[in-house]
C-alpha positions as CSV (number, residue, x, y, z in Angstrom):
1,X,-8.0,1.0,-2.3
2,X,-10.4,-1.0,-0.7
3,X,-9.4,-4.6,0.3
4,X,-12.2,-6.5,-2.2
5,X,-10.3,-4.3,-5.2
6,X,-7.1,-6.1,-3.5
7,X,-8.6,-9.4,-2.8
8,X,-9.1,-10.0,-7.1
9,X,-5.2,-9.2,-7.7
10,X,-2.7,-11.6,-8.5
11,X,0.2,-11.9,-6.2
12,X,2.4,-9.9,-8.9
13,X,0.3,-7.4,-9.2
14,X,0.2,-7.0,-5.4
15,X,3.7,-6.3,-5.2
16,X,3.5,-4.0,-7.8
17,X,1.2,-2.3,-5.9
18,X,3.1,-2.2,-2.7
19,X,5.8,-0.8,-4.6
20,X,4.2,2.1,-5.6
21,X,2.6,2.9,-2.5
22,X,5.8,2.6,-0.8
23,X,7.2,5.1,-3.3
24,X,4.7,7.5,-2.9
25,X,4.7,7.1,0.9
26,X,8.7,8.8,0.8
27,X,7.4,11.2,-1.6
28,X,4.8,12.2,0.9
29,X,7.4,12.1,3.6
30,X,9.8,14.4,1.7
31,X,7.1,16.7,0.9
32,X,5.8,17.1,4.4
33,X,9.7,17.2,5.6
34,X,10.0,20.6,3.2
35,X,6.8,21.8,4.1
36,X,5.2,21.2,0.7
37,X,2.3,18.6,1.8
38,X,-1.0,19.9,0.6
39,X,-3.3,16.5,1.6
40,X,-1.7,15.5,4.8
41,X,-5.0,12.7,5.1
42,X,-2.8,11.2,2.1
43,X,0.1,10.2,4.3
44,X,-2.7,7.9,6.8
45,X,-4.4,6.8,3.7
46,X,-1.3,5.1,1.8
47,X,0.1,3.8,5.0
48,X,-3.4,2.0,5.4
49,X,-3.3,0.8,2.3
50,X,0.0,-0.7,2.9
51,X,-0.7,-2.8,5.3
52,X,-3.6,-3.5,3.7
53,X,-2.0,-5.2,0.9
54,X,0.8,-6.7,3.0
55,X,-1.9,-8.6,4.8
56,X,-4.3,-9.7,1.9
57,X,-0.5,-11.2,0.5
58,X,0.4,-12.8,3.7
59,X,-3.3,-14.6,3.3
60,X,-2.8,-15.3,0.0
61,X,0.7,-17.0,0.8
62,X,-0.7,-19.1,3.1
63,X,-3.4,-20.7,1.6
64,X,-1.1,-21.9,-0.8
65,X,0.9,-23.4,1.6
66,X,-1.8,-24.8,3.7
């Protein structure tokens, strides 16, 4: 996801988004934990994406505020 993509969502729609990356981060992690990971880039990309989203929301909630 790249962070312009991020930058047009609401804040709902952020956190629906963070909720399914975290999700598919532990399925990643229980994958490569039984030796099943096929795209082991995956696990680096989501994690990146993560905080990617955590920190357009963090902006997001502060200009609010400000």
């Amino acid at each position: 996801m790249k962070a312009v993509d991020a930058r047009t969502m609401t804040p709902d729609q952020l956190e629906d988004e963070l909720s399914k990356l975290k999700k598919e981060q532990f399925n990643l992690r229980f994958q490569k934990a039984t030796g099943q990971l096929e795209k082991t880039a995956r696990v680096r990309q989501v994690r990146r994406d993560i905080a990617r989203i955590k920190t357009i929301a963090a902006e997001k909630a502060a200009g609010k505020k400000a």
